[in-house]
C-alpha positions as CSV (number, residue, x, y, z in Angstrom):
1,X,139.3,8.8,24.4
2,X,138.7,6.8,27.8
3,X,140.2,9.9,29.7
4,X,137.6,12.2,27.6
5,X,134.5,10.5,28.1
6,X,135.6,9.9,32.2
7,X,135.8,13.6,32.3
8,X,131.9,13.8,30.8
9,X,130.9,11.4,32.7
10,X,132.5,13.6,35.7
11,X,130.9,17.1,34.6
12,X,127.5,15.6,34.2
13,X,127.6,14.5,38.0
14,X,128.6,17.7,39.5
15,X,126.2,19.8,37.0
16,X,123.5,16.9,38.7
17,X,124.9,17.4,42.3
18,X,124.3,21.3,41.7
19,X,121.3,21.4,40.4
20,X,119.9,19.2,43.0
21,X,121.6,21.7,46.0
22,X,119.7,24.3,44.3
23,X,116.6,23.0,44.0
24,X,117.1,22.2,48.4
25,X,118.2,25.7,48.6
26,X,114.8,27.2,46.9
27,X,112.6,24.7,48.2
28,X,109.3,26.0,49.7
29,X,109.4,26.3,54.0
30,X,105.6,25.2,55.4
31,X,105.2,26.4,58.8
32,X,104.5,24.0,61.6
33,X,102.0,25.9,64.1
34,X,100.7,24.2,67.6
35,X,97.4,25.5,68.7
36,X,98.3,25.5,72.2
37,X,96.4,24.8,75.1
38,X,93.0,26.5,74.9
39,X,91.7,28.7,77.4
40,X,88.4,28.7,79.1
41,X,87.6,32.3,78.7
42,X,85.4,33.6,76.0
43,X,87.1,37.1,75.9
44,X,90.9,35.9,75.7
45,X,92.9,37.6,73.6
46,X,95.4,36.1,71.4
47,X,98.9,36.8,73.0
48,X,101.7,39.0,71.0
49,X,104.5,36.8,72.3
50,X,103.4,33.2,71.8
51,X,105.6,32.0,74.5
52,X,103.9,33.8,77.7
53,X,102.2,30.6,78.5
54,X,98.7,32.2,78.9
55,X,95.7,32.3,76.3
56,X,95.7,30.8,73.2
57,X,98.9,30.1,71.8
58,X,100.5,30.3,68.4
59,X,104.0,29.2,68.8
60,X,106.9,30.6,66.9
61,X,106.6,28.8,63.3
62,X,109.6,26.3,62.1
63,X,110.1,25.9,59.1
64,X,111.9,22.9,57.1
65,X,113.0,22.5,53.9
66,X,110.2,20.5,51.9
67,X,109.0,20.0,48.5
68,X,105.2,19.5,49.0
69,X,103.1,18.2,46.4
70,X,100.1,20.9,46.1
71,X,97.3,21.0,43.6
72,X,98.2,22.0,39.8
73,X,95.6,25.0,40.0
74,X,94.6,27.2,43.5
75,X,91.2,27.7,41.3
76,X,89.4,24.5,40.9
77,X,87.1,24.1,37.8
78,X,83.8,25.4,38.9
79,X,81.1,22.4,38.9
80,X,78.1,22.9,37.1
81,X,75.8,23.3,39.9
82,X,77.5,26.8,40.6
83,X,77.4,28.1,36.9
84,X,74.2,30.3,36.0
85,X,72.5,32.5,33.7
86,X,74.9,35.6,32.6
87,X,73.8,38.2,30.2
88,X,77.0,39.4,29.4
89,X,77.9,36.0,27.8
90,X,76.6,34.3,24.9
91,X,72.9,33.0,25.1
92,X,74.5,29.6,24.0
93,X,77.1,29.4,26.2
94,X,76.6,25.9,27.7
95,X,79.4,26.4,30.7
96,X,76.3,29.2,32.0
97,X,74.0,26.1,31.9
98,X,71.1,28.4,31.5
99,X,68.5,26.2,30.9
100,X,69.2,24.0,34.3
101,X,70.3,27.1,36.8
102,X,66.6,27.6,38.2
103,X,66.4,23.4,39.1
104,X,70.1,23.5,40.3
105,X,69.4,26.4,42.5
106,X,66.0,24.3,43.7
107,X,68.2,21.6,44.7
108,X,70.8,23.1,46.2
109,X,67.8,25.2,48.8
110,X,66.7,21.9,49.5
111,X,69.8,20.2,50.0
112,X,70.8,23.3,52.6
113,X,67.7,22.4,54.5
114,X,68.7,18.8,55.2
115,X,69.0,18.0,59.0
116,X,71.4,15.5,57.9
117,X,73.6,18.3,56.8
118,X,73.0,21.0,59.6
119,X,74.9,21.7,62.7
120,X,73.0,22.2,65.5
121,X,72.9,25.8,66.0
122,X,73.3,26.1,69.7
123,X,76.0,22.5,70.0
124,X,78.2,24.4,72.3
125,X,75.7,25.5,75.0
126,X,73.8,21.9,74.5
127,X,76.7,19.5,73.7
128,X,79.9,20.6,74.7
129,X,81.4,21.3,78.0
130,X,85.5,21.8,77.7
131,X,85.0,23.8,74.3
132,X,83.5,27.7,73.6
133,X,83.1,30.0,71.0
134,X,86.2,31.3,70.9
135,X,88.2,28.6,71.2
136,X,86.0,27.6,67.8
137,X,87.1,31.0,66.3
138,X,90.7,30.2,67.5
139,X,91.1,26.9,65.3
140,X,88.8,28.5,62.2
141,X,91.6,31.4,61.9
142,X,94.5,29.0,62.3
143,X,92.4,26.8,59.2
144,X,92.7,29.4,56.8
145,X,96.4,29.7,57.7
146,X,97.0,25.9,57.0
147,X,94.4,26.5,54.0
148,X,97.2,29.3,52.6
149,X,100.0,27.5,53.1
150,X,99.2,24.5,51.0
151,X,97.3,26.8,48.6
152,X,93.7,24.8,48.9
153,X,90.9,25.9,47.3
154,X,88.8,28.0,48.8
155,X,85.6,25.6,48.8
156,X,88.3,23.0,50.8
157,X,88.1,25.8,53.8
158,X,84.1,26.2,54.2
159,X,83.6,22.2,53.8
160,X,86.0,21.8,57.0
161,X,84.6,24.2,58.8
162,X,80.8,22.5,57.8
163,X,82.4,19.2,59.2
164,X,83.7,21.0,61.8
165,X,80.5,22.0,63.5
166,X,78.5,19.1,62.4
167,X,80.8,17.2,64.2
168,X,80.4,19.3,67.3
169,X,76.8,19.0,67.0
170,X,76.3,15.6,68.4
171,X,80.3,14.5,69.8
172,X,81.3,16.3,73.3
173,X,85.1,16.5,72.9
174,X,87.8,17.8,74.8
175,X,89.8,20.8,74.3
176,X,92.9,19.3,73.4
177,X,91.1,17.5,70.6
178,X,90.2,20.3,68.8
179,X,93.0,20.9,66.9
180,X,93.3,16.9,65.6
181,X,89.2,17.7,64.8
182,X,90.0,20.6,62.4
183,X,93.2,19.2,60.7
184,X,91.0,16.4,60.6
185,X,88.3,17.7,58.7
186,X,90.8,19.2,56.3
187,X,92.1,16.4,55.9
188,X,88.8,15.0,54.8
189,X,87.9,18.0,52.6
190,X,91.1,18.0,50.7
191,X,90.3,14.6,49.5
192,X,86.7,16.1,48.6
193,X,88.1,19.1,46.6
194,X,91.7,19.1,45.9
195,X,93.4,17.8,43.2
196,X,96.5,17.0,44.7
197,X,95.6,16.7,48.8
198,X,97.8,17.0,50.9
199,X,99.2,13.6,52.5
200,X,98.1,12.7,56.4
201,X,101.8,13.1,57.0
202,X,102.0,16.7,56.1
203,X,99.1,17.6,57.8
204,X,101.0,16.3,61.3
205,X,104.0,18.3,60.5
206,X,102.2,21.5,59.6
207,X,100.9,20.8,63.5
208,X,104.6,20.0,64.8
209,X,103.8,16.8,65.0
210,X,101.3,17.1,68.2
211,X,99.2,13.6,66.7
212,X,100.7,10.8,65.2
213,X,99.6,10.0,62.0
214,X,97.3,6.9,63.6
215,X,95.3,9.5,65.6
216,X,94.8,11.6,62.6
217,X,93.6,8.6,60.9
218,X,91.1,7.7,63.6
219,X,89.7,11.0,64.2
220,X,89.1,10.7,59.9
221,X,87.2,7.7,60.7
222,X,85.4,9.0,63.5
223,X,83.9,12.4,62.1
224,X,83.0,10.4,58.7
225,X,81.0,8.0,60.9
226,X,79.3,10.6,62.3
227,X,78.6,12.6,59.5
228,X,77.3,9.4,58.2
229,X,79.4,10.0,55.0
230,X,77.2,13.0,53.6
231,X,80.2,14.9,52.2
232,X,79.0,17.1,49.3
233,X,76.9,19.3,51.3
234,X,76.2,23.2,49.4
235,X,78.5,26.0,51.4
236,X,78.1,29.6,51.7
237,X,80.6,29.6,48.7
238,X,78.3,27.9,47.0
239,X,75.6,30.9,46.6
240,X,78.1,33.2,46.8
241,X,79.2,32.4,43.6
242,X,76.3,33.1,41.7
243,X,75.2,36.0,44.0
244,X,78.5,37.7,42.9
245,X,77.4,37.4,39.5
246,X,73.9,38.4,39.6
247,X,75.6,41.7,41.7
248,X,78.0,42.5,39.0
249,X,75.2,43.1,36.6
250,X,73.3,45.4,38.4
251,X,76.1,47.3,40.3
252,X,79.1,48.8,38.4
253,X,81.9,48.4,40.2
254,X,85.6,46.8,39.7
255,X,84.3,43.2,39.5
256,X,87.4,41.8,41.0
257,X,87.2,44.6,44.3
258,X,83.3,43.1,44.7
259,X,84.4,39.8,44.5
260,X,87.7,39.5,46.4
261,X,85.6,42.1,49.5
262,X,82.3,39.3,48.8
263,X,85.3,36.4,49.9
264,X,86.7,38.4,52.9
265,X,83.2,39.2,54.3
266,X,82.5,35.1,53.9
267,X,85.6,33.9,55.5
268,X,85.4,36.4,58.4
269,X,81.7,34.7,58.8
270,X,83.4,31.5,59.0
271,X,84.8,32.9,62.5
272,X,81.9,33.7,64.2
273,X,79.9,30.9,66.0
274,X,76.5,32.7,65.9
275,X,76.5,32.9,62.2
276,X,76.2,28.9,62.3
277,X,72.5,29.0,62.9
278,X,72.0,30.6,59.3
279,X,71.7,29.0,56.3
280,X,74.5,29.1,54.0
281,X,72.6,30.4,51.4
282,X,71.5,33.4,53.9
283,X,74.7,34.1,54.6
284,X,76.2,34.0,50.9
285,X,73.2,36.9,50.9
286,X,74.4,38.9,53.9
287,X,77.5,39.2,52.3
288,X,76.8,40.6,49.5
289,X,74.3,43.0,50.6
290,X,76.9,44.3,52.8
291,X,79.9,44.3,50.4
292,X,77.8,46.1,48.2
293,X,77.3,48.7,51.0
294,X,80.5,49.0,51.4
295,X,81.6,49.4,47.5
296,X,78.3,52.0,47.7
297,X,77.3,53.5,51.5
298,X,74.8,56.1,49.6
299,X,73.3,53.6,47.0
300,X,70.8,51.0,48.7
301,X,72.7,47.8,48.5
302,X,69.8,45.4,47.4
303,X,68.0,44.7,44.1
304,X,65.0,43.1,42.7
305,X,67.2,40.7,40.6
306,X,69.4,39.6,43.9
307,X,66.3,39.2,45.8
308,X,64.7,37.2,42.9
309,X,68.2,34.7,42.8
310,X,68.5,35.2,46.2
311,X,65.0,34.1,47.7
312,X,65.7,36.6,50.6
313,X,64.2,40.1,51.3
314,X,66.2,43.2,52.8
315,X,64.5,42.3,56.2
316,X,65.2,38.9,56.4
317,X,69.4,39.5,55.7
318,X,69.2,42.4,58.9
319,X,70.6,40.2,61.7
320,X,73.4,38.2,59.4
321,X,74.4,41.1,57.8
322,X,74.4,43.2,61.3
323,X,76.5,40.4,62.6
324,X,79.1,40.1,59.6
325,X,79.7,43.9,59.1
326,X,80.5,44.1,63.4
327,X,82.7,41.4,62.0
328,X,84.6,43.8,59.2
329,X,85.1,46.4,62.0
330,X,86.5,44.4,64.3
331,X,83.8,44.7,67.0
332,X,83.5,40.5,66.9
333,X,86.3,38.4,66.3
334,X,89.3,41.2,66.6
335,X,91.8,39.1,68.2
336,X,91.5,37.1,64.7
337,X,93.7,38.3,62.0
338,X,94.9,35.5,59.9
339,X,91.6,36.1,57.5
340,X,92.4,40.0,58.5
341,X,95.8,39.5,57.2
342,X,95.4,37.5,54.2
343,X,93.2,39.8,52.7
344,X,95.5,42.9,53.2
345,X,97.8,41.0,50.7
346,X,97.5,42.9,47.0
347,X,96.5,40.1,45.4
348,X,93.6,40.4,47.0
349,X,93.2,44.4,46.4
350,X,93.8,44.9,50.2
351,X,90.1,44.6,50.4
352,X,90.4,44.3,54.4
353,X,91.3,47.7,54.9
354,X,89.0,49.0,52.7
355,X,87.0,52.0,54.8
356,X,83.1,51.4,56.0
357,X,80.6,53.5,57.2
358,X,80.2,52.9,61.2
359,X,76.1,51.7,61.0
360,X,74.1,50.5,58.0
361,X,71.1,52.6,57.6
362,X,67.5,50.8,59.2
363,X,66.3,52.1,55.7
364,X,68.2,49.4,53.8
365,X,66.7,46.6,55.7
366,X,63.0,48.0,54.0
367,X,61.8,46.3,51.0
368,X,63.4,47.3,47.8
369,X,61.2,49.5,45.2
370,X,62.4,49.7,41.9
């Protein structure tokens, strides 16, 4: 009997040793990325082999074997300020929260319109002297790789890249900063969203370990300070969200091609610095009106019920939307391709290679009459 129950005792351990080797063996790998040293020239582009030394680099990933603790959805519940009025559901539905959309909305505009919560629009001819626009766009793209690989939420992405350029607004910082700024912010906006952030540790190691975990900690402190702790400021996802719904009504297409195209046309936004002097709210409407374009080149992409929700004429969406379909075809921003890349994946219905008309017709930007 003693010999019997030593040889369970046995077989448990090993079946416990196994299991455990497995569970190593299939372990997620993050990637551990260095910005590089950032160049001086607005018109780099990004280097094939990140080991030539020049531009912008994105070294050779490592990976290591590392169970990390991620949030328990990629899709956040939606808050109520982003729910509104949708025909297609049931009048009583309170998650639409019909009867408060018009005096969230109200808020929301006037919330947008808070100096408090605005970058300045031109901080990097006014404020900074070591950083440009591309070296912006360079950390923004590398973001929404970092943003991917711990599977954040979406809204996690445009409230670093808000912090981001607040930050940058009124603090001159060097280049070799920049990096610890947008982990940083991440950092901060993780704890904002997320249910499960990510820890400070992991965001050092997803950075091979260029900051310590005490400089990643002060730079926390530092752009909460300056932000003055105004966190839960309204991004372009914000709008977008109900602009995407108001759209579906009115334009039959495959909701989830208008949707996931609407998210790629906002993130690639994201990368351009001259997009940072429109409201949020603006360019949540820009993005639309040109997905919808897109979906539609012969139809006119506007309506009287998105310029009702939206607040915003045809004419006053022409130099946004100008700027974010140069964006789609590459004409701004090409050297980019992390956004590029993660919407060619078929979970997102490889909306980035969708085709587009070359110009968007002067006649669009008229008022619409219906």
């Amino acid at each position: 009997m003693a010999e019997q129950e030593t040889s369970v005792r046995v077989t448990r351990a090993a079946k416990k040793r196994a299991a455990t080797a497995t569970a190593d063996e299939q372990a997620p790998t993050k990637k551990r990325v260095v910005l590089g040293e950032l160049p001086n020239l607005s018109n780099v582009i990004v280097p094939a082999n990140p080991g030539s030394g020049a531009g912008p680099q994105k070294p050779k990933c490592k990976t290591k074997t590392k169970k990390v603790t991620k949030s328990a959805t990629t899709a956040a519940v939606k808050p109520a300020c982003t729910a509104e009025k949708d025909t297609n559901s049931k009048p009583d539905d309170p998650q639409m929260c019909e009867p408060y959309v018009s005096e969230i909305y109200e808020y929301l505009h006037k919330m947008e319109v808070d100096p408090e919560r605005r970058p300045l629009p031109v901080y990097i001819e006014r404020v900074q002297t070591d950083i440009n626009s591309h070296m912006r766009g360079i950390l923004v793209d590398w973001l929404v790789e970092v943003a991917e690989e711990y599977k954040l939420v979406s809204d996690t992405l445009y409230l670093s890249v808000s912090y981001i350029d607040r930050f940058l607004s009124s603090n001159s910082l060097n280049r070799q900063k920049l990096q610890l700024l947008g982990i940083s912010a991440m950092l901060i906006a993780s704890k904002y969203e997320e249910i499960s952030p990510p820890h400070v540790e992991e965001f050092c190691y997803i950075t091979d370990n260029t900051y310590t975990k005490e400089e990643m900690v002060k730079m926390e402190a530092d752009v909460l300070k300056s932000l003055k702790f105004e966190m839960g400021s309204p991004t372009i996802k914000t709008f977008l969200r109900r602009f995407t719904r108001v759209a579906r009504e009115s334009h039959k297409t495959s909701n989830l091609q208008l949707e996931f195209l609407g998210s790629y046309l906002a993130e690639l936004s994201l990368l351009e610095y001259h997009c940072v002097k429109f409201l949020p709210s603006l360019v949540a409407a820009s993005v639309m009106f040109v997905a919808r374009f897109m979906i539609r080149p012969k139809m006119h992409p506007w309506s009287s019920e998105l310029e009702i929700n939206s607040g915003y004429k045809p004419a006053d969406l022409k130099e946004c939307a100008l700027l974010i379909h140069d964006l789609y075809l590459s004409r701004r921003g090409g050297s980019l391709q992390a956004v590029r890349e993660k919407y060619k994946q078929h979970k997102f219905k490889c909306v980035a290679t969708m085709p587009s008309p070359p110009e968007i017709p002067a006649s669009y930007f008229e008022d619409v009459r219906e």
